[in-house]
C-alpha positions as CSV (number, residue, x, y, z in Angstrom):
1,X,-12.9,-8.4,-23.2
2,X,-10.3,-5.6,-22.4
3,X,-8.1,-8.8,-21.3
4,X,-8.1,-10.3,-24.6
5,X,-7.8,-6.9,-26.2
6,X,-4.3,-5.9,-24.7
7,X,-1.7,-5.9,-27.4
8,X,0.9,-5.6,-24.8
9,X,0.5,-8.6,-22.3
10,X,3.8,-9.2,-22.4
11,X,5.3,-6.4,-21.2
12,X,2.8,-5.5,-19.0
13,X,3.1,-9.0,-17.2
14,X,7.3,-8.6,-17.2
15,X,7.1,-5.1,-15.9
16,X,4.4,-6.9,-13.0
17,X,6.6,-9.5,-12.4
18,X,9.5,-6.9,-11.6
19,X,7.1,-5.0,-9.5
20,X,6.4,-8.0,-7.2
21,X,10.1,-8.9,-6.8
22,X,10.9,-5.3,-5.8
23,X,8.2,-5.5,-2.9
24,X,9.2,-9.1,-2.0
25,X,12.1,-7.2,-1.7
26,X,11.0,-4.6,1.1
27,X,9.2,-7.1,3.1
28,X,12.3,-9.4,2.7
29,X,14.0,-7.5,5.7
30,X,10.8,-7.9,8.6
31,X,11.9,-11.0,9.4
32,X,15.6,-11.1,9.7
33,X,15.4,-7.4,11.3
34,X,15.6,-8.9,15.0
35,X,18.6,-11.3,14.0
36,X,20.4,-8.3,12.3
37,X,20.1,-6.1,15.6
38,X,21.6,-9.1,17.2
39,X,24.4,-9.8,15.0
40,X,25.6,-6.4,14.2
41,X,24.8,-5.2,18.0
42,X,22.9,-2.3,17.8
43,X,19.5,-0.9,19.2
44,X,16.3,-1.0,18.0
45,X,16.4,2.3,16.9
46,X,19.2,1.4,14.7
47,X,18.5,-1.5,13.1
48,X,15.1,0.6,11.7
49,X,17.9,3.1,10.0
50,X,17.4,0.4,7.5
51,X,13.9,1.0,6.2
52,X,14.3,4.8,6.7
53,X,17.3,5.1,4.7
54,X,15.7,3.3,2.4
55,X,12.3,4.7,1.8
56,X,13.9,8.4,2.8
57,X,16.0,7.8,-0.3
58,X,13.3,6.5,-2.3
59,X,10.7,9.9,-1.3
60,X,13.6,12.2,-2.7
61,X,14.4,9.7,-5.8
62,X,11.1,10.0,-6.6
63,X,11.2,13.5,-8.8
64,X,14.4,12.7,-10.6
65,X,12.8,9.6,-11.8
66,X,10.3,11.2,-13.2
67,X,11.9,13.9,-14.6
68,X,14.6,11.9,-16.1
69,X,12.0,9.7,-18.2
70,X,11.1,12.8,-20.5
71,X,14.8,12.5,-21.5
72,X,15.7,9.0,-21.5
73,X,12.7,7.8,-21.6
74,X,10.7,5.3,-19.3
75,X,12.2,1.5,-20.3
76,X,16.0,2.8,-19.8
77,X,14.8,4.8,-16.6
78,X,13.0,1.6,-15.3
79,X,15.7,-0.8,-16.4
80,X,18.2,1.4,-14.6
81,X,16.6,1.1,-11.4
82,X,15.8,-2.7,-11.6
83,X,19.9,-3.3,-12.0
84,X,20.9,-0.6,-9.3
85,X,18.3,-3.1,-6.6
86,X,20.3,-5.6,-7.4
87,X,23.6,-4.5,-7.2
88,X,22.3,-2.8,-3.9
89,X,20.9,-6.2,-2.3
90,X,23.7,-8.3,-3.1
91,X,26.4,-5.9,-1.6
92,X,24.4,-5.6,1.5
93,X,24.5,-8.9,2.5
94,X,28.5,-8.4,2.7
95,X,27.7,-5.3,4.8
96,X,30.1,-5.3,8.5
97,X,28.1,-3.0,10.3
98,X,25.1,-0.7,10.1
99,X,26.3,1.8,8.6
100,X,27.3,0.3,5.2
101,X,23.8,-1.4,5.6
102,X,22.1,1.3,5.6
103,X,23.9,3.0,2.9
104,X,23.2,0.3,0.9
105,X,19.8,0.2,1.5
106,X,19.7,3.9,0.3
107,X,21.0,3.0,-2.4
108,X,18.8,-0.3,-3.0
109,X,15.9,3.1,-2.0
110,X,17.3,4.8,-4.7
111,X,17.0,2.1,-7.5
112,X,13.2,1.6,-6.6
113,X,12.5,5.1,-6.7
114,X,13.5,5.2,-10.8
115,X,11.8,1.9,-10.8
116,X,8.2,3.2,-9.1
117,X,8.0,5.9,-10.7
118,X,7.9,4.8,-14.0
119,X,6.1,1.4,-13.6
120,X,2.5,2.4,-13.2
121,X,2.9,5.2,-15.8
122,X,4.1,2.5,-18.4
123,X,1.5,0.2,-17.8
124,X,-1.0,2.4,-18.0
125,X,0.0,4.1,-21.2
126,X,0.4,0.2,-22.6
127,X,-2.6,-1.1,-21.8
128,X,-6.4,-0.3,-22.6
129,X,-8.1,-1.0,-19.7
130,X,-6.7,1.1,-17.1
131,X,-8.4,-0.3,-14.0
132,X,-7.5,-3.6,-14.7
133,X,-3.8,-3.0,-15.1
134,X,-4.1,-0.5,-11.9
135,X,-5.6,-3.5,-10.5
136,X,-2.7,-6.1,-11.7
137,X,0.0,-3.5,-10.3
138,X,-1.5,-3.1,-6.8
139,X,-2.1,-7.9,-6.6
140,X,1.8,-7.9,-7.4
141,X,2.3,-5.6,-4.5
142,X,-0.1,-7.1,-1.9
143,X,1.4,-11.1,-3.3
144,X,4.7,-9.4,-2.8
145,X,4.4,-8.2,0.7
146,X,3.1,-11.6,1.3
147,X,5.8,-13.9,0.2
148,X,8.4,-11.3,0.9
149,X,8.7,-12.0,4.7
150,X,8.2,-16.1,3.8
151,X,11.0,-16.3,2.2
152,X,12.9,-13.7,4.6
153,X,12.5,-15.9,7.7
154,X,13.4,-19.5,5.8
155,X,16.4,-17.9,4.5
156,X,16.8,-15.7,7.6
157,X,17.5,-19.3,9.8
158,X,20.6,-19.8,8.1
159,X,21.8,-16.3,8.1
160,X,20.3,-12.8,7.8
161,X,22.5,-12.5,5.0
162,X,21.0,-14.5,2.8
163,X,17.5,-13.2,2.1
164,X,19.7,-10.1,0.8
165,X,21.7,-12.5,-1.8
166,X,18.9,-14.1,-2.8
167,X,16.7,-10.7,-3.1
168,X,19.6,-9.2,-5.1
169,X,19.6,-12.4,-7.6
170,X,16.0,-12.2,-8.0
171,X,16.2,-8.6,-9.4
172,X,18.9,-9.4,-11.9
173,X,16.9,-12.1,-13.2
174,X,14.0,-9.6,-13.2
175,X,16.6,-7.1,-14.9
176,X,17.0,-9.4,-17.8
177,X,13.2,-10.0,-17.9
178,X,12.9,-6.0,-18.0
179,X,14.9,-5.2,-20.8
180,X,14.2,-7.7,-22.9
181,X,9.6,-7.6,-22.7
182,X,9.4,-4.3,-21.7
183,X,8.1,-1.6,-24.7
184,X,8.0,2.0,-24.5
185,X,5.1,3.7,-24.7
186,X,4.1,4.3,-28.8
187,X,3.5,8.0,-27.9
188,X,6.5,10.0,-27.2
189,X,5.4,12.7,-24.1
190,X,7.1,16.0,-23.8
191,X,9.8,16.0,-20.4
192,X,8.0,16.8,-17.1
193,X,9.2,20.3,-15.0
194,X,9.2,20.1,-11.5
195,X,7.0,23.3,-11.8
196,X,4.3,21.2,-13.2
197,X,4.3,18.4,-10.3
198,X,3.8,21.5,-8.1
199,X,0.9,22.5,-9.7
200,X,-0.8,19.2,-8.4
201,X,-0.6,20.6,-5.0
202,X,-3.2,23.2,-6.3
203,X,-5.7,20.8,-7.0
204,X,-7.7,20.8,-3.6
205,X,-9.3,16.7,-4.0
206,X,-5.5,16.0,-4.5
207,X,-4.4,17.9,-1.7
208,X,-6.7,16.0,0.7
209,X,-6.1,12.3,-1.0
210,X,-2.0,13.6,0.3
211,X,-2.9,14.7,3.2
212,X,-4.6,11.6,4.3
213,X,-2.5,9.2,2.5
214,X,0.8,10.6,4.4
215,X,-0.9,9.7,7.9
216,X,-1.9,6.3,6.5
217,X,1.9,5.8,5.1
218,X,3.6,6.8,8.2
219,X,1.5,4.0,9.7
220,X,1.9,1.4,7.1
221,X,5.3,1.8,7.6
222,X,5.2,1.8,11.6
223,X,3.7,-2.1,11.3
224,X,5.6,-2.9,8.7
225,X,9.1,-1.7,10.2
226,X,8.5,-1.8,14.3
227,X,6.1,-4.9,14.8
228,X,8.9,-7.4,14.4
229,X,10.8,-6.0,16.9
230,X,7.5,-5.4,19.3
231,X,6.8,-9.2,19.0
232,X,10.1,-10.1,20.1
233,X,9.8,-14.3,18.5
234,X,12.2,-16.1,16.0
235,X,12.8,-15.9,12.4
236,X,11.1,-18.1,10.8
237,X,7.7,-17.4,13.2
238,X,8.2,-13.9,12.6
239,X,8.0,-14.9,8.9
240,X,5.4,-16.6,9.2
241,X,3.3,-13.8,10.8
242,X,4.2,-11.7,8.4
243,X,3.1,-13.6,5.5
244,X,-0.6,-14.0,7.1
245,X,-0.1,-10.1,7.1
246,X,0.7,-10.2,3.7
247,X,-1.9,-12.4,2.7
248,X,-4.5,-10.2,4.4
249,X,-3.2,-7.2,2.9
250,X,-3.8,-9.6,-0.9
251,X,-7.2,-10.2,0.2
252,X,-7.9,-6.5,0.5
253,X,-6.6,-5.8,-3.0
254,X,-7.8,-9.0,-5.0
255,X,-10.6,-9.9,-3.0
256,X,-12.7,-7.1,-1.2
257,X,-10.8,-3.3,-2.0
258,X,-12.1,-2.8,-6.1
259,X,-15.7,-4.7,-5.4
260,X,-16.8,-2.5,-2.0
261,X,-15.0,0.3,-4.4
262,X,-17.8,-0.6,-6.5
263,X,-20.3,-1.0,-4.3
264,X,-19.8,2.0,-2.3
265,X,-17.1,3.9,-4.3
266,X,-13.5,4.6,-3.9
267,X,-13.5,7.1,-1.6
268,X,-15.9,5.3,1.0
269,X,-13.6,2.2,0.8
270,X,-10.6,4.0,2.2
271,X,-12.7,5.8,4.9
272,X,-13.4,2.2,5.8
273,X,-9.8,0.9,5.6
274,X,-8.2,3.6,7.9
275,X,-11.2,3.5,10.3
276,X,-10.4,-0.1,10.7
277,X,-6.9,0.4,10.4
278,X,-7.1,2.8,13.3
279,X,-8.9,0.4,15.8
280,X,-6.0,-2.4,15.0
281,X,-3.4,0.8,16.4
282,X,-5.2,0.7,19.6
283,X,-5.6,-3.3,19.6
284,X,-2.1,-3.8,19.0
285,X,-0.7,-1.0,21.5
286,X,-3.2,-2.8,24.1
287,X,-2.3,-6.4,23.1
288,X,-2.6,-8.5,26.0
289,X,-0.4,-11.5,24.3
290,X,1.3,-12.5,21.2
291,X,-1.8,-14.7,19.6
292,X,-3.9,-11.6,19.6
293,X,-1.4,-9.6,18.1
294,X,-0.5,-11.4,15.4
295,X,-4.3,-11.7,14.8
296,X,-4.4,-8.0,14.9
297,X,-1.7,-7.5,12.8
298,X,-3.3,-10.2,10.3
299,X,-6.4,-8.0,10.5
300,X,-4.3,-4.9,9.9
301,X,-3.0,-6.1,6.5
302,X,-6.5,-6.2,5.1
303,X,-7.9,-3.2,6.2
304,X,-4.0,-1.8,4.2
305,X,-4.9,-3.4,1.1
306,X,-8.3,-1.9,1.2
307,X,-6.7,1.6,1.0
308,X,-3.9,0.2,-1.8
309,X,-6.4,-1.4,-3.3
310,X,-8.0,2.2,-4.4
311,X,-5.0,5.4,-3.3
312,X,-3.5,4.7,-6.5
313,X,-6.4,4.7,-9.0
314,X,-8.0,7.9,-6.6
315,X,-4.6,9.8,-7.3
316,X,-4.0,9.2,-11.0
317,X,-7.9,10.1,-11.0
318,X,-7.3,13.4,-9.0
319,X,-3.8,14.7,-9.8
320,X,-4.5,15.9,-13.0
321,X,-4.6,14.9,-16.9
322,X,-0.4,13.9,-16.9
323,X,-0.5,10.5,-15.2
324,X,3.4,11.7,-14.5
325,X,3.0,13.7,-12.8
326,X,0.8,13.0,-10.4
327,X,2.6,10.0,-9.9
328,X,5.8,12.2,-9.2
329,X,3.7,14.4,-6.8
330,X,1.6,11.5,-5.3
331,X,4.5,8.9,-4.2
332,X,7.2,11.7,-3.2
333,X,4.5,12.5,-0.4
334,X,3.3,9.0,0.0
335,X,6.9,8.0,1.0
336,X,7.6,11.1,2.0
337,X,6.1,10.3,5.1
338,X,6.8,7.0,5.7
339,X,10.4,7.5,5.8
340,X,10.4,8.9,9.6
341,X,7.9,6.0,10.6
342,X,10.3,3.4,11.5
343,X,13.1,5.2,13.3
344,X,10.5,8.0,15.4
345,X,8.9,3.8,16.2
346,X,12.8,2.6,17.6
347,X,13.1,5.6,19.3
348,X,9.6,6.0,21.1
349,X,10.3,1.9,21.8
350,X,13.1,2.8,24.5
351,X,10.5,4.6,26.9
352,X,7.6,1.9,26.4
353,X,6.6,-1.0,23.7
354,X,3.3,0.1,23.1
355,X,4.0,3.9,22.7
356,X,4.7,3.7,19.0
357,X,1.3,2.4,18.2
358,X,-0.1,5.3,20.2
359,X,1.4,7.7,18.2
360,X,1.0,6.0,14.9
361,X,-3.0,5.9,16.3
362,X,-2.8,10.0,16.7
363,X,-1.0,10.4,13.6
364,X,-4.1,8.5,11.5
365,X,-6.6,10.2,13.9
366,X,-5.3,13.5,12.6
367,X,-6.0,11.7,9.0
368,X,-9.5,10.8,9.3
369,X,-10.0,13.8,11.1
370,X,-9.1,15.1,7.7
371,X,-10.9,12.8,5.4
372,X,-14.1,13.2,7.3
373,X,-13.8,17.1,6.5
374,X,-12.7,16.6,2.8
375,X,-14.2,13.5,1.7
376,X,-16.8,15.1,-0.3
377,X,-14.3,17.7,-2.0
378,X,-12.2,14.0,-3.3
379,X,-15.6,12.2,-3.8
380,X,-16.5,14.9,-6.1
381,X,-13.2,14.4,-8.0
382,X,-13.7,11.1,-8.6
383,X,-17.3,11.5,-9.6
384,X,-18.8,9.9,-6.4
385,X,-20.2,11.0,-3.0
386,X,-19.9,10.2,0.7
387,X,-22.9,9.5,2.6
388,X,-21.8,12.0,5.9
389,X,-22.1,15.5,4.1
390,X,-25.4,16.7,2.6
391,X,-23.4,19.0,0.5
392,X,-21.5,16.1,-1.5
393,X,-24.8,15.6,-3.2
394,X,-24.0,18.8,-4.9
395,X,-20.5,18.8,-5.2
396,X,-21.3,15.4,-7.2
397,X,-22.2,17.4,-10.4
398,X,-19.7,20.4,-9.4
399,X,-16.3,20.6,-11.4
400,X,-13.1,20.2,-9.1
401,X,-11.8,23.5,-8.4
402,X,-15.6,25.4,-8.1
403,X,-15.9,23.0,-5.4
404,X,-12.2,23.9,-4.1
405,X,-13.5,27.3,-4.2
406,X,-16.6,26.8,-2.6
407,X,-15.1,25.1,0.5
């Protein structure tokens, strides 16, 4: 019913479309990141300067963006960042050496960081049925990550180049299908302060949802930006492993991360996804051979799209009443700290191949550590309640901050 209701399919749909192509766009790199090392001659440590720069750039982007959509409003700030992608993409794959890579894909950082940050605010303020465009958002970024390293290793076997150029076509096609479906919202908000995203950091159920959502992130991002390297095969294999990852992580949004949410609630779900996420960390760092880590690393992407499938609805639930900013506040910590993932990953790589997944398993240790001691205060946000505290049965009926108060 809400389906048929939505008065603006089209743009939601376009502004989907552009999401996917942006994330295609990320994994794009996994494959060819091996053959770039190669080319360009550099170490491992190196070659991962490219998903730092980028998502480093992207974390600090992430407040401008929203800031400047109170004065330019959200389809020129979105529309912006969708061009500057593709400028980005199809300049790097002219790049000489690392360092102009990696500059560029700062830049290319910078352009999804005006792009993310206004996406899921628009299609939530354009559409009716709020869990069902949250829902659309996060299948366009589990389908991207899947078909983002397929194309990266088929292009990748002609040159690493290429996936770049083609990436960097893609989003000025998706810039023309931007600016010419997407609306802006019919109600005209008042310009965000920063003061205002750092009031979300008072709100204790948003605090915690950070706090375990940077561990998570800094591990997302040491799979996504270390395993190529750790598996040491050819493009278009590597591809390929990485599109059953991406497929798995699809599966956990479209197939099993809303209905267990359901089932069990939102909250639960993730305490499920980063428990099994954090046995695949020790699988992988005590891999015996190849088949079992790419069936680990298969495994991996669907206990990820279990927690995608659910952070971003549990944060616009929890950061307060302007979806803004706790967009703002939730994604500047969210890539925040994944920026360090995938150099700290090249770096711990020169003393041993499995020590990056050690520390990566620590680092989400510390986060369920903290999820199993704040669970209940986030549950309570969101109207649930966790099965492991006694007290969540009364923090179900108790208003946020009395039970940030009582804890």
């Amino acid at each position: 019913m809400a389906r048929r209701d939505e008065p603006n399919r089209k743009a939601i749909y376009a502004t989907t479309l552009v999401a996917f192509l942006a994330i295609a766009g990320i994994a794009v790199v996994d494959p060819i990141l091996p053959a770039i090392g190669e080319a360009i001659g550099v170490t491992a440590w190196q070659v991962e300067l490219l998903f730092t720069a980028y998502i480093a750039v992207m974390a600090i982007g992430m407040i401008p963006a929203v800031l400047a959509t109170g004065r330019f409003g959200y389809k020129r700030v979105l529309v912006t960042g969708v061009g500057v992608v593709g400028v980005a993409a199809i300049l790097a794959s002219f790049s000489r050496n690392i360092t102009q890579l990696s500059v560029l894909r700062g830049v290319w950082g910078l352009g999804n960081a005006l792009f993310f940050a206004t996406a899921m605010v628009v299609l939530v303020a354009l559409a009716n049925d709020r869990e069902w465009v949250v829902g659309l958002f996060e299948t366009a970024l589990g389908l991207g990550f899947a078909v983002g390293p397929l194309l990266g290793g088929l292009l990748g076997e002609v040159s690493w180049r290429l996936p770049f150029f083609v990436c960097g076509m893609f989003m000025l096609v998706a810039l023309a299908v931007a600016a010419g479906a997407l609306r802006e919202p019919t109600t005209r908000q008042p310009a965000v302060r920063v003061a205002e995203i750092g009031r979300a950091y008072r709100r204790p159920a948003f605090v915690a949802l950070c706090a375990v959502t940077a561990a998570y992130n800094f591990v997302f991002f040491v799979i996504l930006g270390y395993t190529p390297l750790f598996l040491g095969i050819d493009v278009i294999p590597l591809g390929l492993a990485f599109t059953g990852w991406g497929l798995g992580l699809a599966a956990g949004i479209l197939v099993v991360g809303h209905r267990l949410a359901h089932r069990i609630g939102a909250v639960q779900t993730v305490g499920v996804a980063i428990a099994g996420l954090l046995v695949c960390l020790v699988l992988l760092a005590t891999s015996g051979g190849l088949a079992e880590s790419i069936v680990v690393l298969v495994a991996s992407g669907l206990f990820m799209g279990l927690a995608n499938a659910n952070l971003t609805d549990l944060a616009l639930a929890l950061g307060g009443g302007d979806r803004r900013v706790a967009t703002g506040a939730f994604n500047l910590v969210r890539w925040g700290a994944a920026a360090p993932a995938p150099i700290i990953a090249g770096k711990l790589a020169e003393h041993s191949l499995a020590l990056p997944y050690w520390v990566a398993t620590a680092v989400l240790g510390a986060g369920v550590l903290v999820f199993l001691a704040f669970g209940h205060i986030m549950a309570a946000g969101h109207g649930e309640r966790v099965v492991w505290n006694r007290r969540a049965l009364r923090a179900q009926r108790t208003p946020e901050e009395a039970v940030g108060e009582a804890y």
